[in-house]
C-alpha positions in Angstrom: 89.4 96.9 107.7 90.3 95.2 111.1 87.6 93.6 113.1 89.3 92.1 115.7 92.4 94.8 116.2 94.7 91.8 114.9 97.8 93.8 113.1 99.5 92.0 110.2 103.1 91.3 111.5 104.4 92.8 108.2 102.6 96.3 109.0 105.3 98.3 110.0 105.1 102.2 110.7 105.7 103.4 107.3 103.3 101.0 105.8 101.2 102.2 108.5 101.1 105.6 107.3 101.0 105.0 103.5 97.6 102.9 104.3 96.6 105.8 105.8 97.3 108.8 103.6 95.3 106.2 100.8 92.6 105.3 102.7 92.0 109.1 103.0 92.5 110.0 99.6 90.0 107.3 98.5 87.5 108.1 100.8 88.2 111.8 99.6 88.5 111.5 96.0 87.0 107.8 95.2 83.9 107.0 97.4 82.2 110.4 96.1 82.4 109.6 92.9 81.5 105.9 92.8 78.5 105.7 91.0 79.8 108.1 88.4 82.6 105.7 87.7 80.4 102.8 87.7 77.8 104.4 85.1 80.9 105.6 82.7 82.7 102.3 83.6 85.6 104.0 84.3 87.7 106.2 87.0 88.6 110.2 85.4 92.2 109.9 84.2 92.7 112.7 86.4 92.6 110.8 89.4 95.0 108.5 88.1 97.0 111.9 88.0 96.2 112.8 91.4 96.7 109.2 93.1 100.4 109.2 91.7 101.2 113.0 93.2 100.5 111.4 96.3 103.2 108.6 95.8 100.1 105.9 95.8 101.5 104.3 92.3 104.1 101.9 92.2 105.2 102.4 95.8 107.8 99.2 96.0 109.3 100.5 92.3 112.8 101.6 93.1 113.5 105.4 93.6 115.8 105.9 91.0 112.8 105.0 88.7 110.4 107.4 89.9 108.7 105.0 92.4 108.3 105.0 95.8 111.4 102.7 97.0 109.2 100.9 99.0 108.5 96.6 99.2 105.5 95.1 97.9 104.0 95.2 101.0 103.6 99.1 100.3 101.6 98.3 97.0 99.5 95.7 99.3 99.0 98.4 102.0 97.3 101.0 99.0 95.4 98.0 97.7 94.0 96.8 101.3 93.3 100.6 101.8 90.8 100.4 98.3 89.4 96.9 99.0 88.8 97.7 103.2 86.6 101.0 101.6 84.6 98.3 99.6 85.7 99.4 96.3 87.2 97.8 93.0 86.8 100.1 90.7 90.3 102.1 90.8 92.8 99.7 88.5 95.8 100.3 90.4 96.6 96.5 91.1 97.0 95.7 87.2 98.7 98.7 86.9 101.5 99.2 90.0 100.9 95.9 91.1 101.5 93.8 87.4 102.6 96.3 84.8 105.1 98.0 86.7 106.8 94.4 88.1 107.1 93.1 85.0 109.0 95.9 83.6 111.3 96.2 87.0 111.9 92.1 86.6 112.3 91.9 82.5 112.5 95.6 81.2 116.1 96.6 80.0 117.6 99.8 81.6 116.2 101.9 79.0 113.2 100.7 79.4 112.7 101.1 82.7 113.7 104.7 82.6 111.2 105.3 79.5 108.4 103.9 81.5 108.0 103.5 85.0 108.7 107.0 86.2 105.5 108.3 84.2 103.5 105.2 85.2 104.8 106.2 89.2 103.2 109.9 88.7 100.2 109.2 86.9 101.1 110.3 83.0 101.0 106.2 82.0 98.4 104.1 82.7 99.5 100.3 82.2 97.8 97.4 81.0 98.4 93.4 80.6 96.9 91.8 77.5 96.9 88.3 78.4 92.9 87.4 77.5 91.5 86.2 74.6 87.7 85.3 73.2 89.5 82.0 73.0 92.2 81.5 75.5 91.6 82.6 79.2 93.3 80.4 81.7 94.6 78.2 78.9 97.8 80.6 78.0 98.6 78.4 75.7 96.0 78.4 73.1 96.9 82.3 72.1 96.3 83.2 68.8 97.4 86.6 69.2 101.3 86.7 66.7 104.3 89.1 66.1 105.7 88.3 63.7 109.6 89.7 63.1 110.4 92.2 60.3 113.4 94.2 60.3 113.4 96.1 63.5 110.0 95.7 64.6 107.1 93.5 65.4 104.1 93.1 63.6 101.2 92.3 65.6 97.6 91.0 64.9 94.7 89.7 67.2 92.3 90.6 69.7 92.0 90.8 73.4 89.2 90.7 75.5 88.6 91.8 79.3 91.7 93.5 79.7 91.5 96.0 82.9 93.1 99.3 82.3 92.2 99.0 78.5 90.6 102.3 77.8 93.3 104.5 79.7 96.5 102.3 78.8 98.8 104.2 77.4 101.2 101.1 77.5 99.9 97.3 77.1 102.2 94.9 77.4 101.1 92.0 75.2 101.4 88.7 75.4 101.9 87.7 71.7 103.0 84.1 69.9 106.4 84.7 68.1 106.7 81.4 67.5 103.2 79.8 66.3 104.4 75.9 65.8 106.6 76.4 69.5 103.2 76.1 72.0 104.3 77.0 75.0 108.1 78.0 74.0 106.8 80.6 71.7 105.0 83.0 73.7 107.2 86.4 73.7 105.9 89.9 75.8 106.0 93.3 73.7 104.8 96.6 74.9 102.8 99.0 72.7 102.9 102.3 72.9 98.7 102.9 72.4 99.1 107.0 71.5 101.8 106.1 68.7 100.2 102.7 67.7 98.3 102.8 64.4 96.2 99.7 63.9 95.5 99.5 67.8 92.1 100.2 68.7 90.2 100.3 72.0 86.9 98.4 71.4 83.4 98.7 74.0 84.0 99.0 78.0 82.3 96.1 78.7 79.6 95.3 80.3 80.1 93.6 83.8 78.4 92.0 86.4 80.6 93.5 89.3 83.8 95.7 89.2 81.5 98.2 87.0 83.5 101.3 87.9 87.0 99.2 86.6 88.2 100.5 83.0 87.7 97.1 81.1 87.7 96.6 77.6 88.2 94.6 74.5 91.6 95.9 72.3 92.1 94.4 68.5 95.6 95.0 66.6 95.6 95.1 62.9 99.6 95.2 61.5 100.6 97.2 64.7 103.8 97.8 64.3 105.9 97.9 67.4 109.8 98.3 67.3 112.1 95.1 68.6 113.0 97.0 71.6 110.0 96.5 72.8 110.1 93.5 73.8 110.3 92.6 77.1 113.2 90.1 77.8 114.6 87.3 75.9 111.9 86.2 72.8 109.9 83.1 73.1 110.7 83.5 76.8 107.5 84.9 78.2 105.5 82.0 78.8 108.2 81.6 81.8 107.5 85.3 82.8 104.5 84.8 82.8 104.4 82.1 85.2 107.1 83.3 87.4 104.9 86.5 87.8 101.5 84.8 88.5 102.6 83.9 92.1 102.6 87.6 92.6 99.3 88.1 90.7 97.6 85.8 92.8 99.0 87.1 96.1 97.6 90.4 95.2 93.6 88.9 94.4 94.0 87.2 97.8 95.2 90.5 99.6 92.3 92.4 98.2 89.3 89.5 98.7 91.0 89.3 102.1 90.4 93.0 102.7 87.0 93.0 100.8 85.6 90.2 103.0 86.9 92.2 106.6 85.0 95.0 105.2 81.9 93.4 104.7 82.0 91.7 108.2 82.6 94.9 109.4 79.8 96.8 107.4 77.2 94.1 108.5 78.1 94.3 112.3 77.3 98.0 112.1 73.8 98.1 109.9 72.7 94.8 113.0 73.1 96.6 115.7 71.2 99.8 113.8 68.9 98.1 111.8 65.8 97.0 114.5 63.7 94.5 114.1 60.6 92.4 116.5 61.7 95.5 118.8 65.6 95.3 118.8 69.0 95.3 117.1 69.1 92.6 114.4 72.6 92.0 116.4 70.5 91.5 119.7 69.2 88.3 117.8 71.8 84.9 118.4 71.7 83.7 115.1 72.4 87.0 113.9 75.4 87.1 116.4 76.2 83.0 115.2 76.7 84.4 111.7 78.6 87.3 112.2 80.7 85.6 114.8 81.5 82.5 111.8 82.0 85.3 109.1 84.3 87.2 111.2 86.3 84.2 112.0 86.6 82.8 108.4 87.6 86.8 107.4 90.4 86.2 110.4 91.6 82.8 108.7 92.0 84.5 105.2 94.0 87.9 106.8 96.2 85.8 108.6 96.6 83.3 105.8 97.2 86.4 103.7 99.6 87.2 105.7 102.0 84.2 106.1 102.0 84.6 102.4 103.0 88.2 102.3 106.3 87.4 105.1 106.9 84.6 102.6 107.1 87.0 99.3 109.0 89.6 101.1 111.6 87.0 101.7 111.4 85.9 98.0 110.3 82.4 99.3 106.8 82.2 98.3 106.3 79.5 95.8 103.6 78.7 93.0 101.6 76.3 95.3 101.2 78.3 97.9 99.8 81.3 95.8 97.6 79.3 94.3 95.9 78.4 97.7 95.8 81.5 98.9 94.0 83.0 95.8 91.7 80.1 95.6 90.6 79.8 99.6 90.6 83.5 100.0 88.2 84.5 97.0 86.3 81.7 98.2 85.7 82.7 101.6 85.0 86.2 100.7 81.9 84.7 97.9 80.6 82.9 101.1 81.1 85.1 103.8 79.5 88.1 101.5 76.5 86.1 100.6 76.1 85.6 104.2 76.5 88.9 105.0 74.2 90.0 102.5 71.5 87.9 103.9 71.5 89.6 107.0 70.6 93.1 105.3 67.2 91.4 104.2 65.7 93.2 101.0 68.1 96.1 101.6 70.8 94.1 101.0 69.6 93.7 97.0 69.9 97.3 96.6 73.0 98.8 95.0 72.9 101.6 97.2 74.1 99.9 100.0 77.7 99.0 99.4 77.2 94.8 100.5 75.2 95.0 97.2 78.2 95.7 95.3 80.4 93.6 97.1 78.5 90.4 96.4 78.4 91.7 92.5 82.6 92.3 92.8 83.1 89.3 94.6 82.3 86.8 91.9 84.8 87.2 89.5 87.5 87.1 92.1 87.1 83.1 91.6 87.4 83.2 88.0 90.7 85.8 86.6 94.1 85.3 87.5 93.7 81.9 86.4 90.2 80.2 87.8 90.0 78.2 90.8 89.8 75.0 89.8 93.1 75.7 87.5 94.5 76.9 91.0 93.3 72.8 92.5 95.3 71.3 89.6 98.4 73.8 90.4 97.9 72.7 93.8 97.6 69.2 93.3 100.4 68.8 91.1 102.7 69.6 94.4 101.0 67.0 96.5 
């Protein structure tokens, strides 16, 4: 959503178009349907099915497996699309945006080639099991284990808000191989859910915000999962993990960047319908003063965004950095929505009108992906 006509200096033509053909195929295919997501807590695996005909899953996955061939800045263009519309319930960041990376950094060759080109069309959904009922942004304290016999892993443990969970038909999870190694003993093995006996999908949960995302709770009782499932060196994942973050984060600040234009934008259009003492509520200067600070702060996160994006294309953006975007960005969008809110009066409590449902998906934008006051710490350790 653009408020000011500002274009991103990493927008070129074909990026251009992509965010095009998704932002019609969401307003198509997603905006419809919303509230029957959001009541079944999930999106219909067949638009999953139909998203990936239209080359709108893992757009920057090379060509040779199954994906678009684009950069990330094509996955950031399809996410921007979703967010600018005002929705979160579509899981396509976890999936093209995570999933899919980690298999294209750590995945061997036949990995890759089992994998990504169904996750690219739509036949695999992907999930990240990182979360546990004790261990959130503390990756450390996992309890989940794999423990080595023969030619395959043995898993037990449980997971908890994992996005993706009820449709995944891979998880990669993030086990300890080593239990006594902290840290150095963290290793990443993918399960294939269909052939998986001892996984089970527990309750969708029940969520504040995001309440058309697929996000569940998964257990693993003596899942067995061959040794050539693993994902890169063992004990090594801790590091992936953290290499990988910087990209996570980058892709929360894209979307609460877009999410926060898009309420600006949807507030400055009910003003100056909505009438009030006689005029437009936008006729009224300290409804103008607020829209006019809101859409400034929404300019400060895009072009913050931004710099950030150039940076990651050149394969210079660092851990720091990443962590300030995420961390100012979901900020500004919890204040400027709340603001924005405000200025629908009563209306604005009602979850028909979509800056109802932004405020409600805003708020956990400052908590996953590691919460913001573990991204002041990150930060501050570079000072």
């Amino acid at each position: 959503m653009n408020i000011t006509g500002y274009t991103s200096p990493w927008v070129d033509e074909e990026v251009t178009a992509l965010k095009q053909m998704a932002t019609k195929f969401f307003e198509a295919e997603l905006m419809p349907n919303q509230e029957r997501f959001e009541s079944q807590k999930y999106v219909d695996r067949e638009f999953w099915n139909k998203a990936g005909e239209l080359g709108l899953l893992c757009a920057s996955i090379p060509q040779e497996y199954g994906g678009g061939g684009g950069t990330v800045a094509h996955d950031f263009a399809v996410f921007d699309a979703q967010y600018g519309l005002g929705d979160s319930g579509f899981g396509n960041m976890v999936h093209s945006g995570l999933v899919a990376h980690y298999l294209l950094a750590y995945g061997t060759e036949e990995q890759k080639q089992r994998w990504l080109p169904g996750m690219a069309g739509g036949a695999i959904v992907g999930a990240i099991a990182m979360t546990e009922p004790g261990a959130g942004s503390d990756l450390k304290a996992l309890r989940t284990s794999a423990v080595r016999d023969g030619d395959s892993y043995v898993i037990n443990g449980s997971k908890t808000f994992i996005s993706n969970g009820k449709h995944a038909d891979i998880v990669i999870v993030v086990c300890k191989t080593d239990p006594g190694a902290g840290a150095k003993g963290i290793s990443l093995i993918v399960v294939e859910t269909a052939h998986a006996e001892g996984y089970r999908v527990g309750r969708l949960l029940d969520k504040l915000g995001m309440k058309g995302q697929d996000t569940a709770e998964l257990s693993f009782t003596d899942v067995r999962v061959p040794v050539a499932h693993r994902l890169g060196a063992e004990n090594a994942g801790f590091g992936y993990l953290m290499t990988q973050l910087a990209h996570e984060r980058l892709i929360v600040a894209v979307c609460a960047a877009a999410a926060t234009a898009a309420a600006v934008a949807a507030t400055v259009r009910y003003t100056k319908e909505r009438k009030a003492f006689g005029a437009p509520l936008f006729e009224m200067q300290n409804t103008r003063f607020e829209l006019a600070e809101c859409a400034t702060l929404a300019q400060v996160s895009r072009v913050f965004v931004d710099s950030c994006i150039e940076l990651h294309l050149r394969g210079a953006l660092d851990g720091a950095t990443a962590s300030m975007a995420k961390a100012y960005c979901t900020d500004i969008q919890g204040q400027v929505v709340d603001r924005c809110l405000q200025l629908f009066g009563g209306y604005g409590y009602m979850l028909e009108y979509p800056i109802a449902r932004m405020y409600a998906d805003a708020r956990v934008q400052r908590i996953y992906a590691g919460a913001n006051e573990v991204m002041k710490e990150l930060i501050a350790r570079s000072l």
